[in-house]
C-alpha positions as a printed Julia matrix, in Angstrom:
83×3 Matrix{Float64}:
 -27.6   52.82  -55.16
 -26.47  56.56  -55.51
 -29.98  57.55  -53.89
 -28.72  55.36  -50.55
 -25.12  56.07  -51.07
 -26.31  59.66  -50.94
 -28.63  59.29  -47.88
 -26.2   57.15  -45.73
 -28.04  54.16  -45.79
 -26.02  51.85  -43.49
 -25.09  48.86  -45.43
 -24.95  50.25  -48.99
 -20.94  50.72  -49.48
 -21.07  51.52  -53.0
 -17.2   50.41  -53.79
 -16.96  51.19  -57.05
 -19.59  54.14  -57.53
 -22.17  52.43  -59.64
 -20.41  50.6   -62.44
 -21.58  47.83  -61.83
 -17.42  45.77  -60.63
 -17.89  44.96  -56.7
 -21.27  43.55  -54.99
 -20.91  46.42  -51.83
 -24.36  47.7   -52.93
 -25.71  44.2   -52.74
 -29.71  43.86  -52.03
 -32.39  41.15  -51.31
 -35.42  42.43  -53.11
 -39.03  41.77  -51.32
 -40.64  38.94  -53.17
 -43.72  40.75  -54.29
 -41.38  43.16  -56.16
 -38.87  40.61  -58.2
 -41.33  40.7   -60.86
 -41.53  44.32  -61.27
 -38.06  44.85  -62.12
 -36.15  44.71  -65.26
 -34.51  41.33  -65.13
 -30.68  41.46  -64.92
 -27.95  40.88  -66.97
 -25.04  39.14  -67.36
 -22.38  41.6   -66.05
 -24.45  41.8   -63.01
 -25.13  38.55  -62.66
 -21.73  37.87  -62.43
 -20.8   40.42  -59.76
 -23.67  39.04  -57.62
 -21.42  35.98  -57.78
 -19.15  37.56  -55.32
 -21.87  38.92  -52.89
 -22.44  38.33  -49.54
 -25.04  35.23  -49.61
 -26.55  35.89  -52.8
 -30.24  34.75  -53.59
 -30.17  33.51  -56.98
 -33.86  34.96  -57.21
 -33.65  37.95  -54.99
 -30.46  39.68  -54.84
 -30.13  42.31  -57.49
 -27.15  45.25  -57.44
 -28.96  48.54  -56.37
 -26.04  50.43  -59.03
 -28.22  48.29  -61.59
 -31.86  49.57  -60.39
 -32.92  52.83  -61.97
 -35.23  54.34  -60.16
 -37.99  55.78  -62.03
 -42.54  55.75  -61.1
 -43.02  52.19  -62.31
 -40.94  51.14  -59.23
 -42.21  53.55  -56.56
 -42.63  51.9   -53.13
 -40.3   49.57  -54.07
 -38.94  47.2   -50.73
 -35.49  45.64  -50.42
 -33.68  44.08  -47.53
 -30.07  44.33  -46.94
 -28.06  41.78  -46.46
 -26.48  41.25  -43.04
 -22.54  42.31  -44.41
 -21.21  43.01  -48.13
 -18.69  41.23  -49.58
């Protein structure tokens, strides 16, 4: 999230800054990658409640996605609004 927030990536509104209590940084993650990630838990689960057409399989909060090598290359697709 901060590395879009900080590169103006249209669509990535980042409400709340990263802790994790709006769904403005809402994501659909590419299907070959929702394996690769750390699964989520239940405070973001929640807030992905309250996103935008939420994919109960895909849609992960980018505030809740370190970035790190294990996930380099990784694809997401925005969603067409946030909440």
């Amino acid at each position: 999230m901060e590395v879009a927030r900080d590169n103006n990536v249209p669509g990535i509104d980042a409400d709340c800054g990263g802790a994790c209590a709006c769904s403005t940084c809402h994501v659909y993650v590419d299907t070959e990658w929702v394996e690769k990630l750390p699964g989520k838990d239940a405070m973001e689960e929640d807030m992905l409640d309250f996103a935008w057409q939420s994919d109960a399989e895909r849609s992960r909060l980018t505030c809740q996605i370190v970035v790190c090598d294990e996930i380099d290359g990784l694809v997401v697709h925005l969603p067409e609004r946030q909440a």
